[in-house]
Biopython code that builds the backbone (N, CA, C, O; Angstrom):
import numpy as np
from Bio.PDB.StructureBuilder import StructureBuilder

atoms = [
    (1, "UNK", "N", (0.827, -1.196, 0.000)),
    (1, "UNK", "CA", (0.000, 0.000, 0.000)),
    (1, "UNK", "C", (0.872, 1.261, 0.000)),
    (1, "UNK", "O", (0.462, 2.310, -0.496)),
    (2, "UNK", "N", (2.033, 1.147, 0.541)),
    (2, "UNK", "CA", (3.195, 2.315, 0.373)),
    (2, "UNK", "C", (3.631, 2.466, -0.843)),
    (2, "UNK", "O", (3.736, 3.645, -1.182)),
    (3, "UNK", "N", (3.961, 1.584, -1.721)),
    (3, "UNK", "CA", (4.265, 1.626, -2.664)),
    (3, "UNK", "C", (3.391, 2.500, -3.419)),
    (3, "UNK", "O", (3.809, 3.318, -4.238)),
    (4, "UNK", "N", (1.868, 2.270, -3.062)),
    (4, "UNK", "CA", (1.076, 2.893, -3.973)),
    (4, "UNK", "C", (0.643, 4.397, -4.035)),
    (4, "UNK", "O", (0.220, 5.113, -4.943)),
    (5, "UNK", "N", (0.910, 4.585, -2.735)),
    (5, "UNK", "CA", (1.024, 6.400, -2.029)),
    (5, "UNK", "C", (2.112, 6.610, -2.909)),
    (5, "UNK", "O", (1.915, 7.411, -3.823)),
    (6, "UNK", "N", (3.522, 5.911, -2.805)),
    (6, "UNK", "CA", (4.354, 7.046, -2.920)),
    (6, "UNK", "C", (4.508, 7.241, -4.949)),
    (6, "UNK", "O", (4.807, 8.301, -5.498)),
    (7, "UNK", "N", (4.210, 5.933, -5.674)),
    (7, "UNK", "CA", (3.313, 6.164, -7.178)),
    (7, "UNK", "C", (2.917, 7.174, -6.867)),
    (7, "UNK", "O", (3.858, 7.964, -6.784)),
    (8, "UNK", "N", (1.511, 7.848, -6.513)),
    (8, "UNK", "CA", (0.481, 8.677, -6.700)),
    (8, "UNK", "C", (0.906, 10.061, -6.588)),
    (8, "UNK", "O", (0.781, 10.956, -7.424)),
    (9, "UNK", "N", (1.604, 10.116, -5.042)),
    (9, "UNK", "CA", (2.284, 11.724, -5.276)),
    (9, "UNK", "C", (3.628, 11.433, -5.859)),
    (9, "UNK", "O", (4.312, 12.368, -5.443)),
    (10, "UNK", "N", (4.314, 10.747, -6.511)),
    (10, "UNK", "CA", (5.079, 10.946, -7.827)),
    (10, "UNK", "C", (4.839, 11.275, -8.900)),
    (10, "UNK", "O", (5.353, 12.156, -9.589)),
    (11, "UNK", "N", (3.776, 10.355, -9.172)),
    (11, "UNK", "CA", (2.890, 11.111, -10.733)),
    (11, "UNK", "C", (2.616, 12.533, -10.236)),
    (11, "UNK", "O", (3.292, 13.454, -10.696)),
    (12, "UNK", "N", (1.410, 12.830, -9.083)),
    (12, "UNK", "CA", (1.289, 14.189, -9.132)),
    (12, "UNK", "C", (2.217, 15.581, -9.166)),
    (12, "UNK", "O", (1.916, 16.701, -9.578)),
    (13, "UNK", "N", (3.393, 15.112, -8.608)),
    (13, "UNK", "CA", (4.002, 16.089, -8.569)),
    (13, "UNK", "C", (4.734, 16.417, -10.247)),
    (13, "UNK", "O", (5.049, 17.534, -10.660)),
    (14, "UNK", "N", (4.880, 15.046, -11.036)),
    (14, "UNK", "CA", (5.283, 15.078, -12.220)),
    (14, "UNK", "C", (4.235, 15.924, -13.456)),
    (14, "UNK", "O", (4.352, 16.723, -14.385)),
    (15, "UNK", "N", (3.232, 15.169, -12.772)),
    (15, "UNK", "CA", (1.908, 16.332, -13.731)),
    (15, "UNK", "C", (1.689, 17.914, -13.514)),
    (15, "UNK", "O", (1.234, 18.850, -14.171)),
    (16, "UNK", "N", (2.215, 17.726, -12.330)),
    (16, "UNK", "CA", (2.142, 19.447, -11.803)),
    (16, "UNK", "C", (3.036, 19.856, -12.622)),
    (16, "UNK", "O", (2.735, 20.642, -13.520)),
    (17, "UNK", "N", (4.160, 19.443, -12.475)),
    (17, "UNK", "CA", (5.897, 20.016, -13.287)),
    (17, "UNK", "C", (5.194, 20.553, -14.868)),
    (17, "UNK", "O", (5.179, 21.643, -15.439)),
    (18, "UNK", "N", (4.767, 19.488, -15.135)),
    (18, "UNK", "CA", (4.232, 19.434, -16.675)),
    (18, "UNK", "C", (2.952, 20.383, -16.735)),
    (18, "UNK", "O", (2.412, 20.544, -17.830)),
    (19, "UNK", "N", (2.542, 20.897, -15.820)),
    (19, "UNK", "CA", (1.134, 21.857, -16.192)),
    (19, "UNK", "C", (2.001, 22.999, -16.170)),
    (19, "UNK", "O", (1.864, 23.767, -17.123)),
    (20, "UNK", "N", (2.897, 23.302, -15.272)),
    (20, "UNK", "CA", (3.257, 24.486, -14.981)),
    (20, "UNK", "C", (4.457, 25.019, -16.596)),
    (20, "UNK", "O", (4.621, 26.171, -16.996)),
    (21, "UNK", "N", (5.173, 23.568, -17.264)),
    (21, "UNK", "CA", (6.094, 24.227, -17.903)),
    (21, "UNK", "C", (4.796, 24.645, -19.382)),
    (21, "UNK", "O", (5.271, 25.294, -20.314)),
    (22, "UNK", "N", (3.940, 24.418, -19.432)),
    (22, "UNK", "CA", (3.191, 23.744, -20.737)),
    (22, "UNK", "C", (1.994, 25.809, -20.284)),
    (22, "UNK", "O", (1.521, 26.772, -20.886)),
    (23, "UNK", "N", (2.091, 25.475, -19.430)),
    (23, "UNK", "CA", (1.489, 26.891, -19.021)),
    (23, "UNK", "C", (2.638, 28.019, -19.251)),
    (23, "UNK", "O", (2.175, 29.018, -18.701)),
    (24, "UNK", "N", (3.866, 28.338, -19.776)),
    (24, "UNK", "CA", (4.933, 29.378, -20.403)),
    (24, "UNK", "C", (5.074, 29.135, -21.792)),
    (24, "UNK", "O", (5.196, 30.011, -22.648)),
    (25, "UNK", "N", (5.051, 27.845, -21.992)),
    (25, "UNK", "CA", (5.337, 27.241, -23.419)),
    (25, "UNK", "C", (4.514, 27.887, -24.569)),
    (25, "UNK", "O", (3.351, 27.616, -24.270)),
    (26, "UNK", "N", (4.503, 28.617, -25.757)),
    (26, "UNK", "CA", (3.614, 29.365, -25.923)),
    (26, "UNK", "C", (4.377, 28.884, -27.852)),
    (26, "UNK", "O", (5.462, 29.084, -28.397)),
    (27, "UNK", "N", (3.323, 28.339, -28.197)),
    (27, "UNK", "CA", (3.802, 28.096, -29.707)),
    (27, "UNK", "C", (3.980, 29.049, -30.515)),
    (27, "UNK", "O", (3.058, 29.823, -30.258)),
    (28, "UNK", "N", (4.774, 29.617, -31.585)),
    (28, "UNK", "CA", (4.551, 30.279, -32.576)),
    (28, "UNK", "C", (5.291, 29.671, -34.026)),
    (28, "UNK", "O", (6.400, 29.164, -34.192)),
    (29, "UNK", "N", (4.128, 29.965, -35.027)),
    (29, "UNK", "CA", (4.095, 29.887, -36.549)),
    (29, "UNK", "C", (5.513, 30.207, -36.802)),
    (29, "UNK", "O", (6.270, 30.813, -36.045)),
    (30, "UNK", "N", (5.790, 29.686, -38.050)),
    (30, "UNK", "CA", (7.441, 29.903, -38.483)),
    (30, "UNK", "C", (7.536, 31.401, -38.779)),
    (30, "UNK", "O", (8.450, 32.132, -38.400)),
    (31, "UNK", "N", (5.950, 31.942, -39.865)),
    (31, "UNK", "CA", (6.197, 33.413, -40.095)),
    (31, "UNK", "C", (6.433, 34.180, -38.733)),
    (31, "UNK", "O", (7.192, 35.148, -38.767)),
    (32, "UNK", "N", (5.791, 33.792, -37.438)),
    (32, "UNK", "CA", (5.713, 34.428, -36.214)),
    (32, "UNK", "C", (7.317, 34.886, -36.008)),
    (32, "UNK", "O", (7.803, 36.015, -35.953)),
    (33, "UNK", "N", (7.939, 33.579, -35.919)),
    (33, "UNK", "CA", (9.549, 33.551, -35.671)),
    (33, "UNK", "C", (10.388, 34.233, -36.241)),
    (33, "UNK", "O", (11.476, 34.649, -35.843)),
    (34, "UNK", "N", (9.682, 34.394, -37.543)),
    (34, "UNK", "CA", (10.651, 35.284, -38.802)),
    (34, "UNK", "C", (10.240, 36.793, -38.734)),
    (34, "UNK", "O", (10.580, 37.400, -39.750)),
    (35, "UNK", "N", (9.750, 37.373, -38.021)),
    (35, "UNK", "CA", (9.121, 38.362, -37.952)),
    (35, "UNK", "C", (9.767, 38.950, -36.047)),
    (35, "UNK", "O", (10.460, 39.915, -35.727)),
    (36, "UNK", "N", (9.253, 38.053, -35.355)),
    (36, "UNK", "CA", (10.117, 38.198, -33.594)),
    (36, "UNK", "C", (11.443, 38.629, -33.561)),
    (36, "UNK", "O", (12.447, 38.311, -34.199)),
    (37, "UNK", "N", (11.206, 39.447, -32.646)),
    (37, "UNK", "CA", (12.755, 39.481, -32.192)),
    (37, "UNK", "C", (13.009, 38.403, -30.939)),
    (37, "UNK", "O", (12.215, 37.766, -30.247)),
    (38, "UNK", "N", (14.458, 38.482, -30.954)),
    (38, "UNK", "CA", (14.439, 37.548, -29.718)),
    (38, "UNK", "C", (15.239, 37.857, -28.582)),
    (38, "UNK", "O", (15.840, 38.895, -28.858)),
    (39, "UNK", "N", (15.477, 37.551, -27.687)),
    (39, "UNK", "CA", (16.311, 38.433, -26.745)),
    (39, "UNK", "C", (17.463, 37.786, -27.011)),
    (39, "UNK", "O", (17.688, 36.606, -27.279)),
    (40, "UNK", "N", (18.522, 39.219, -26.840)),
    (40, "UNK", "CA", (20.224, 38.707, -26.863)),
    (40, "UNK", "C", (20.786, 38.143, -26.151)),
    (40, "UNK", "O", (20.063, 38.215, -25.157)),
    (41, "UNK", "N", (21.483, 37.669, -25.928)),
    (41, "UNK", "CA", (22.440, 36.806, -24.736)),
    (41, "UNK", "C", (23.106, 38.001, -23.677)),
    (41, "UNK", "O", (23.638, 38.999, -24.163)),
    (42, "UNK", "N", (23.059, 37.887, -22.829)),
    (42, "UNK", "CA", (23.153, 38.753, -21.433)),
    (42, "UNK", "C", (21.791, 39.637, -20.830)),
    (42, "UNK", "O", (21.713, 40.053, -19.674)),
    (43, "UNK", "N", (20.896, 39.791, -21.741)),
    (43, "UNK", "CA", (19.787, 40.688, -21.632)),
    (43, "UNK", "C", (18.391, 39.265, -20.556)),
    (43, "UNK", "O", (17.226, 39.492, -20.228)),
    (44, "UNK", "N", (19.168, 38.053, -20.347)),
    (44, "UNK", "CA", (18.064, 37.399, -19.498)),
    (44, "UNK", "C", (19.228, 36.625, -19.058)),
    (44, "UNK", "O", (20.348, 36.607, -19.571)),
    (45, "UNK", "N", (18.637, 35.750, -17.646)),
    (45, "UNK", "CA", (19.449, 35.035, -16.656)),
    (45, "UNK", "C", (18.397, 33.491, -17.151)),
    (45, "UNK", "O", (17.222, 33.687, -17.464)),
    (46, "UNK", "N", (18.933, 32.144, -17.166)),
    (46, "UNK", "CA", (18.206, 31.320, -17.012)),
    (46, "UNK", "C", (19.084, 30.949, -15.150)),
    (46, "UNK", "O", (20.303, 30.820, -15.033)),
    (47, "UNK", "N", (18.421, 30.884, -14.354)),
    (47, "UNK", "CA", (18.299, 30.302, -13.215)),
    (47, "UNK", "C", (18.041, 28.919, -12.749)),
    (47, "UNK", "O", (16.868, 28.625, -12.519)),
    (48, "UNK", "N", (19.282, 27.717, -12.516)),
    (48, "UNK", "CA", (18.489, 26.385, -12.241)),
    (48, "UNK", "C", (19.080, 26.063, -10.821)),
    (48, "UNK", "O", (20.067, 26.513, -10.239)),
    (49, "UNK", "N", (18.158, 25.148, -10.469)),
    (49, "UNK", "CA", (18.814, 24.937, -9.158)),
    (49, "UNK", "C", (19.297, 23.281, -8.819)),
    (49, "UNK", "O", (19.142, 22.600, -7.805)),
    (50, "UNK", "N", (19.902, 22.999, -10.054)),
    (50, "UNK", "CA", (20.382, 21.415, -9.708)),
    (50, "UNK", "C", (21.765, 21.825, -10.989)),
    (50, "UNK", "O", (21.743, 22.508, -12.013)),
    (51, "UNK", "N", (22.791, 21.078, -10.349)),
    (51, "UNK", "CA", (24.095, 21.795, -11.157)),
    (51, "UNK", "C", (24.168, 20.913, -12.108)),
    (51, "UNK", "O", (24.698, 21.316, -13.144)),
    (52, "UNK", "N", (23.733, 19.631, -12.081)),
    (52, "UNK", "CA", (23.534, 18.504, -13.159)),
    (52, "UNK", "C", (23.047, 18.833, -14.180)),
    (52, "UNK", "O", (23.581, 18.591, -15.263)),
    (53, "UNK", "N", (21.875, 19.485, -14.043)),
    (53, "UNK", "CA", (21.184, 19.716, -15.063)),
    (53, "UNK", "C", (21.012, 20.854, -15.776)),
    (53, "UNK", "O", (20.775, 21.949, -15.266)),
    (54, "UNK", "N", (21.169, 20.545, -17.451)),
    (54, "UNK", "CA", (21.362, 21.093, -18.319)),
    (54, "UNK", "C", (20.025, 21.380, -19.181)),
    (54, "UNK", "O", (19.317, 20.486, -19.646)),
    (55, "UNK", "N", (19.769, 22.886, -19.334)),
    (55, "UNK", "CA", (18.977, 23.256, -19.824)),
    (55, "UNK", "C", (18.910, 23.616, -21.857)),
    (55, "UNK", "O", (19.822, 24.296, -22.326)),
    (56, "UNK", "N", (18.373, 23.360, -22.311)),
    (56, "UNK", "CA", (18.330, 23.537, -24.114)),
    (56, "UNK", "C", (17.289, 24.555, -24.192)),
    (56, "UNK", "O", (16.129, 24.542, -23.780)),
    (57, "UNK", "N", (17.716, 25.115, -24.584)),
    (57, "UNK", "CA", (16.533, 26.062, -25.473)),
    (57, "UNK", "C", (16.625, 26.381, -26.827)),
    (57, "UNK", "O", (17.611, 26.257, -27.554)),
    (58, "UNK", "N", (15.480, 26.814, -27.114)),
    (58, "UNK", "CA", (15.254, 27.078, -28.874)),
    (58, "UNK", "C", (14.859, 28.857, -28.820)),
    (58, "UNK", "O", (14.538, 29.560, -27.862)),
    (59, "UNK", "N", (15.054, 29.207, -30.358)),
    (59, "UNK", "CA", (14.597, 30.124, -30.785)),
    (59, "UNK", "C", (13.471, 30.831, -30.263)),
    (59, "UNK", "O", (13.551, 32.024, -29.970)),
    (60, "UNK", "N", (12.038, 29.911, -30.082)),
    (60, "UNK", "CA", (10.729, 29.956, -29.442)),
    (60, "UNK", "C", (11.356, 30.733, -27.951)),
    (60, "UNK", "O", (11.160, 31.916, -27.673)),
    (61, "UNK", "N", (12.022, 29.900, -27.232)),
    (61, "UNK", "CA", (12.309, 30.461, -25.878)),
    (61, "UNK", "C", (12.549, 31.744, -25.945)),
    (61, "UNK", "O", (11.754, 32.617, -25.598)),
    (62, "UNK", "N", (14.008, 31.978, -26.536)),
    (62, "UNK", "CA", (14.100, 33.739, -26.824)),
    (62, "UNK", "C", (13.163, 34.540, -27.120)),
    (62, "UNK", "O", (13.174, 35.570, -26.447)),
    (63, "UNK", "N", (12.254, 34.441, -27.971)),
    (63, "UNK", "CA", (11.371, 34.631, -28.397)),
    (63, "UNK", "C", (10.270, 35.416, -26.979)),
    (63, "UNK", "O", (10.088, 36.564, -26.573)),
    (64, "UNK", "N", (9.701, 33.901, -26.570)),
    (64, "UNK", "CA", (9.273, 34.371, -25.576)),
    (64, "UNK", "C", (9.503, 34.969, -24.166)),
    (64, "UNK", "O", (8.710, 35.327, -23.296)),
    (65, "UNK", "N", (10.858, 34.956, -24.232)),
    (65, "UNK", "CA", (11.705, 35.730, -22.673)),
    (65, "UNK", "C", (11.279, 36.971, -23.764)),
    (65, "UNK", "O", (10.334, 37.542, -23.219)),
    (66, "UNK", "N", (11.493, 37.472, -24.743)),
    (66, "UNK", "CA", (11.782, 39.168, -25.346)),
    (66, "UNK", "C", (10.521, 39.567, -24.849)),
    (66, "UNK", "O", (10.573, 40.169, -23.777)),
    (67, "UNK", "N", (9.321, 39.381, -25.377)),
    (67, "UNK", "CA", (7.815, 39.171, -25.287)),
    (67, "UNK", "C", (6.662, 39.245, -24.018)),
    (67, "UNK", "O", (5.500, 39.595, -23.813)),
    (68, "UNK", "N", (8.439, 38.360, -22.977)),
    (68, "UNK", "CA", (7.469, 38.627, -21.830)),
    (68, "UNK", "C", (8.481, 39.791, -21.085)),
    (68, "UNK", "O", (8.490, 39.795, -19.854)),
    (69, "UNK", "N", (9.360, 40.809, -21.841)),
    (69, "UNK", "CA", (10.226, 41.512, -20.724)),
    (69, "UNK", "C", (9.238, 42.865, -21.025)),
    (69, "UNK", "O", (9.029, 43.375, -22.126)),
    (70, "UNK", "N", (8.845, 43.171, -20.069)),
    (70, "UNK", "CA", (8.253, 45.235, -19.263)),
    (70, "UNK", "C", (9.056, 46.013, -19.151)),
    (70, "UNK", "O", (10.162, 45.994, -18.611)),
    (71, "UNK", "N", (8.341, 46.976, -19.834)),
    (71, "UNK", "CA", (9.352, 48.140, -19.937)),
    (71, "UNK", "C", (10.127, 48.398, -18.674)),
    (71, "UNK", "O", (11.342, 48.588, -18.733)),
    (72, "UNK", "N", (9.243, 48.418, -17.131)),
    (72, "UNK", "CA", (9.730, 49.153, -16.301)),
    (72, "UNK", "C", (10.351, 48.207, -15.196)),
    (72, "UNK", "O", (11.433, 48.396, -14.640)),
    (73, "UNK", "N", (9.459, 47.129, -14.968)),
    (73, "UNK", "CA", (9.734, 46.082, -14.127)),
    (73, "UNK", "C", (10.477, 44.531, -14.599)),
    (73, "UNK", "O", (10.185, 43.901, -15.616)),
    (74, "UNK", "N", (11.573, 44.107, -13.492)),
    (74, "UNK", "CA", (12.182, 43.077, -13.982)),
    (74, "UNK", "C", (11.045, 41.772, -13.519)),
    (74, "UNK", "O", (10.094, 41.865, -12.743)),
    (75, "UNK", "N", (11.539, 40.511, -14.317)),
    (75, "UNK", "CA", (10.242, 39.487, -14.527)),
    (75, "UNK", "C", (11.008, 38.257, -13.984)),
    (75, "UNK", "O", (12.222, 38.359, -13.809)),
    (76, "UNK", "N", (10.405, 37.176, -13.725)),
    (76, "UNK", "CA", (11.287, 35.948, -13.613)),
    (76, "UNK", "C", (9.732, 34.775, -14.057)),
    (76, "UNK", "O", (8.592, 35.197, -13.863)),
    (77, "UNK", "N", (9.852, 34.102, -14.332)),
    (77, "UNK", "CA", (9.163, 33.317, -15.079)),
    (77, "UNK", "C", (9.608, 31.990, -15.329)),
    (77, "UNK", "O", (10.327, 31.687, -16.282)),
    (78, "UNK", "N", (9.095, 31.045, -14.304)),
    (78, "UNK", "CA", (9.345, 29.280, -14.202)),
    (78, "UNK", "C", (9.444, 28.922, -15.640)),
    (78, "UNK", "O", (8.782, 29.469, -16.522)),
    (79, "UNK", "N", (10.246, 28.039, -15.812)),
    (79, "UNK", "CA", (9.799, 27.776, -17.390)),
    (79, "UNK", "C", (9.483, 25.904, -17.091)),
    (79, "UNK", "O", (8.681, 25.130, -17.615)),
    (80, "UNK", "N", (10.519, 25.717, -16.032)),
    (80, "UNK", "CA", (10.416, 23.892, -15.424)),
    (80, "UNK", "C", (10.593, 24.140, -14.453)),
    (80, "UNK", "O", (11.113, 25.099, -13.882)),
    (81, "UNK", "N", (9.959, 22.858, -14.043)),
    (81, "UNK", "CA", (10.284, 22.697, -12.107)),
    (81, "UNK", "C", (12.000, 23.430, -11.668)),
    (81, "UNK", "O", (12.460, 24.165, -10.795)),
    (82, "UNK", "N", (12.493, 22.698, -12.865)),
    (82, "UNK", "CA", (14.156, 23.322, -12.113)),
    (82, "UNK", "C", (14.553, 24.356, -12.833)),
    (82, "UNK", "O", (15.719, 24.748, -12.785)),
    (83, "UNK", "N", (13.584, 24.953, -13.628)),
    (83, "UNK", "CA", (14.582, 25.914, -14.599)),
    (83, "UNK", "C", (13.561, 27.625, -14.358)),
    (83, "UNK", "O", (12.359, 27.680, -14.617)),
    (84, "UNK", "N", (14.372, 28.843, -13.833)),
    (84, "UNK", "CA", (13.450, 29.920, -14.072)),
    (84, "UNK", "C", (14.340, 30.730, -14.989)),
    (84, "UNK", "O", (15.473, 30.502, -15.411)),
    (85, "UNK", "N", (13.415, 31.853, -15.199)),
    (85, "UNK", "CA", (14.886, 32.667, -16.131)),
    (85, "UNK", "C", (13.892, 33.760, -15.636)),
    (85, "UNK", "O", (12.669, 33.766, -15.493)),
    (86, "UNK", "N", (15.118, 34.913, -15.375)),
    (86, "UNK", "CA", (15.535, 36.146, -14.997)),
    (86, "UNK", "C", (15.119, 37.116, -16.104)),
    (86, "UNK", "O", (15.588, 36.841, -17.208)),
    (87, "UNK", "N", (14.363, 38.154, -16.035)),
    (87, "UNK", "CA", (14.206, 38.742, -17.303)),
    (87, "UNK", "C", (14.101, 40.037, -16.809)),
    (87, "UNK", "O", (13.144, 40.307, -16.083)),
    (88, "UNK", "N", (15.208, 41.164, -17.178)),
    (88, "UNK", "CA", (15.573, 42.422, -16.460)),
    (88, "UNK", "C", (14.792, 43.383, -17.434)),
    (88, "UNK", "O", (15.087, 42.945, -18.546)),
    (89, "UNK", "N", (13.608, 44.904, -17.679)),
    (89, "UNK", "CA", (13.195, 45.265, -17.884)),
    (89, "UNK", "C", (13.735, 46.180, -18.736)),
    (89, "UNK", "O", (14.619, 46.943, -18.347)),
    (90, "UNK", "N", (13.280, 46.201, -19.943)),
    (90, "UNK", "CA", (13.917, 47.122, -21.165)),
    (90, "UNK", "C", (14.898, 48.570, -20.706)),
    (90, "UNK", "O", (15.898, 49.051, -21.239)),
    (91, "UNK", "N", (14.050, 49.017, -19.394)),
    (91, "UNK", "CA", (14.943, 50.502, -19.091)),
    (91, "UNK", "C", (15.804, 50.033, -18.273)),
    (91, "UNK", "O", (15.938, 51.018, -17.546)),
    (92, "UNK", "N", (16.402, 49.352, -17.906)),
    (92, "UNK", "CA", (17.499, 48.731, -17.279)),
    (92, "UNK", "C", (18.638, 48.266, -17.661)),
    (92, "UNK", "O", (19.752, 48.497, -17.193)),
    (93, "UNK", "N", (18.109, 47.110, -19.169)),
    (93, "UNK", "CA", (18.826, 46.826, -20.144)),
    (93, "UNK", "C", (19.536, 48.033, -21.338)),
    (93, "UNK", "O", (20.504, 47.833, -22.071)),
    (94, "UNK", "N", (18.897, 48.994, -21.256)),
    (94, "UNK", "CA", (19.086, 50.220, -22.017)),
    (94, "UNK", "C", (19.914, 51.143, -21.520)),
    (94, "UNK", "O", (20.488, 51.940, -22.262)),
    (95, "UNK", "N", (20.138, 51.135, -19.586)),
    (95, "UNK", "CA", (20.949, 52.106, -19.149)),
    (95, "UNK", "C", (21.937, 51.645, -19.504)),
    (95, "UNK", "O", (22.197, 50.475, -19.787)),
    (96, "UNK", "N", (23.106, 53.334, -19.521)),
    (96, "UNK", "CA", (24.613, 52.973, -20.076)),
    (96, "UNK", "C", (25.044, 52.011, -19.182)),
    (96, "UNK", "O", (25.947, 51.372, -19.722)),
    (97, "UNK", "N", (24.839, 51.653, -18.180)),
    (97, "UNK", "CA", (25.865, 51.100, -17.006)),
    (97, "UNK", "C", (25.240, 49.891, -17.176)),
    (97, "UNK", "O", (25.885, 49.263, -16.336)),
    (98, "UNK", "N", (24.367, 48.983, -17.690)),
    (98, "UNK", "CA", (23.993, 47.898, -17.858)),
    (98, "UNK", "C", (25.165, 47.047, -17.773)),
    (98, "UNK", "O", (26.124, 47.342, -18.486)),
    (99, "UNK", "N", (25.239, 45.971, -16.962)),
    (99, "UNK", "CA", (26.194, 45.047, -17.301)),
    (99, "UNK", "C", (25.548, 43.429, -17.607)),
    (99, "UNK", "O", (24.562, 42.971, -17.030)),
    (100, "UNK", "N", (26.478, 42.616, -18.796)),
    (100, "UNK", "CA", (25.336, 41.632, -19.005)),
    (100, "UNK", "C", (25.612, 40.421, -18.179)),
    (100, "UNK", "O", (26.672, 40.256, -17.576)),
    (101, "UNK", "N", (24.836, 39.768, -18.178)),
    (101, "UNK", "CA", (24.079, 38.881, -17.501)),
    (101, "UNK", "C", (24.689, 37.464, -17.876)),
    (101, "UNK", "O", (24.439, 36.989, -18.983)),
    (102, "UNK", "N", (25.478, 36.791, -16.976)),
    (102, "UNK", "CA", (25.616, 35.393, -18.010)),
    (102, "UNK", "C", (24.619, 34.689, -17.988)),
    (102, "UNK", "O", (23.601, 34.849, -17.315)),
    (103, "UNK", "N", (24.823, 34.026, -18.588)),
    (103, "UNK", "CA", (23.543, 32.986, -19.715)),
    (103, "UNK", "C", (23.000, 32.138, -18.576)),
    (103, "UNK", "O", (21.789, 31.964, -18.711)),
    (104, "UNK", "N", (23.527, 31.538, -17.462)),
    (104, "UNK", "CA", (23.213, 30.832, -16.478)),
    (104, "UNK", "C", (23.544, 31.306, -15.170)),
    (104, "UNK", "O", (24.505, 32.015, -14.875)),
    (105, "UNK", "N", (22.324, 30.676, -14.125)),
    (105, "UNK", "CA", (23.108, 31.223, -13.016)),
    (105, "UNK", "C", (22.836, 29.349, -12.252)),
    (105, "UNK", "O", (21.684, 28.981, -12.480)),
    (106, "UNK", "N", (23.677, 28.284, -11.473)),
    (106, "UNK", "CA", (23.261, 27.393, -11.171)),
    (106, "UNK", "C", (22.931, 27.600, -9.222)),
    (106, "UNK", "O", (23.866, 27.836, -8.457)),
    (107, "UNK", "N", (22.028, 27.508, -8.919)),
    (107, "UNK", "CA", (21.768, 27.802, -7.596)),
    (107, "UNK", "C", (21.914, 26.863, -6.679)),
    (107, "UNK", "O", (21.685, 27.114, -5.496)),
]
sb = StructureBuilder()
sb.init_structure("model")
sb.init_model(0)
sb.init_chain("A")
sb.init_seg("    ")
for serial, (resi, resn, name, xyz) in enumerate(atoms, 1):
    if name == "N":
        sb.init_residue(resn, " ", resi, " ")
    sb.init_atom(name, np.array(xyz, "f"), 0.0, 1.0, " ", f" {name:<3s}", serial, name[0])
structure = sb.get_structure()
């Protein structure tokens, strides 16, 4: 019967993982892509908190870090259970003193 508890909140917590990344995940059309800008490298932080693990991203991702950055306020936005990314606000990224951001931060 233990066995079967600890199944149940395994799946759940796995389905949760999966609602939450599938809830950022945001498709776009190839014309969409060819048309987007995408954010540059230093202008967002991806944030993980397991040093093992290695994060991939695509075009789409940039895409949607550019899309979801505010003019005024900085953003952070789960993308997976282990992965958030850092997204610093256009007037921030724009001041002269901006310094960039490496591509990862492992927590």
């Amino acid at each position: 019967m233990l066995k079967f508890y600890l199944f149940v909140i395994s799946l759940t917590g796995c389905l949760s993982g999966f609602a939450q990344q599938n809830a950022v995940n945001k498709k776009y059309s190839d014309t969409e892509i060819q048309q987007k800008t995408s954010a540059i490298k230093g202008t967002y932080q991806f944030q993980v908190w397991n040093q093992k693990m290695r994060y991939y991203f695509t075009t789409e991702t940039l895409i949607l870090i550019e899309d979801l950055r505010q003019e005024n306020s900085d953003t952070t936005v789960k993308l997976n259970p282990m992965t958030d990314v850092f997204i610093p606000s256009r007037k921030k990224i724009n001041a002269p003193n901006f310094k960039s951001l490496p591509e990862f931060h492992y927590k």
